[in-house]
C-alpha positions in Angstrom: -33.4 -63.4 34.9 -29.7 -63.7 35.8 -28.4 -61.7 32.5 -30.5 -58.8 33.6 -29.4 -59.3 37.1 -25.6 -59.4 35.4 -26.1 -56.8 33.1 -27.5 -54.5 34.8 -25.9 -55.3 38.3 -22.6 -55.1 36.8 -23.0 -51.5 35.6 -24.7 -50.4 38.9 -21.9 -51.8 40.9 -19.4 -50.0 38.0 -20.6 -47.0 38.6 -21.2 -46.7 42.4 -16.9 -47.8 42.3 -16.4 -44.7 40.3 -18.7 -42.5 42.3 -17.4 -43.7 45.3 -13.6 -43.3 43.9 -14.7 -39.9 42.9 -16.3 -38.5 46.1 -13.3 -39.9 47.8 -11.0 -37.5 46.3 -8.8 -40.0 44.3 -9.7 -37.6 40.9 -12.5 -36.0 40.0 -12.3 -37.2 36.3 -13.1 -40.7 38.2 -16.6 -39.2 38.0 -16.5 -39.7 33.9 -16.2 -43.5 34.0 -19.1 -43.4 36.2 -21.3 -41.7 33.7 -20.0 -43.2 30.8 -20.5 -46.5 32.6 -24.1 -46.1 34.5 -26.4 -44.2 32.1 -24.7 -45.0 29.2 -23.8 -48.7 29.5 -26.8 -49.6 31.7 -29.5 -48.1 29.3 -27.5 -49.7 26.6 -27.6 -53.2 28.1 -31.1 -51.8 29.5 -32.6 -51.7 26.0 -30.8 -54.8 24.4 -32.3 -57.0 26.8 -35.5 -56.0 26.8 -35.8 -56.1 23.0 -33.9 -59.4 23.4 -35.9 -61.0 25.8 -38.6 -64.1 25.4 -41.8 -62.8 26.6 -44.2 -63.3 23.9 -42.6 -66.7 22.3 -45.3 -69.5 22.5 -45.5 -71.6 25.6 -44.3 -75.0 24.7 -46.8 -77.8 23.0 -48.7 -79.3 25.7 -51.2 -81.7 25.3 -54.8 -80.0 26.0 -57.8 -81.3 27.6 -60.4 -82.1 24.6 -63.2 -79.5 24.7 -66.5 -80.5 25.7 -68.2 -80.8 22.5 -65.5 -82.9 20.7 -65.5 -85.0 23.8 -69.1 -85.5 23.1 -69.3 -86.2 19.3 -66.4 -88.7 19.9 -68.4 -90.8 21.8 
């Protein structure tokens, strides 16, 4: 959870510094950067970690409860 947090929080907070650089009249090329950086890196990172992430792997080896009809045979 914290790498999509860091991922994708990084390029939100990117690209509202950009916008906000831009609609404060410091350039508006500062408005590129923000586009570059908030579609296009956050759908980038976006897609890497969802194929990256861990959802399906197997839950780790636990010992189960015998089921009722081996609990019967064995004794």
């Amino acid at each position: 959870m914290r790498r999509w947090i860091a991922w994708l929080g990084g390029s939100l907070i990117a690209a509202s510094f950009f916008t906000a650089l831009a609609l404060a009249g410091v350039s508006e090329w500062m408005i590129l950067p923000a586009i570059l950086v908030g579609p296009g890196f956050g759908g980038i990172a976006l897609i890497w970690l969802a194929l990256s992430s861990d959802t399906n792997s197997a839950a780790p080896h636990v010992a189960a409860e015998p089921v009722a009809e081996e609990a019967a045979v064995a004794a």
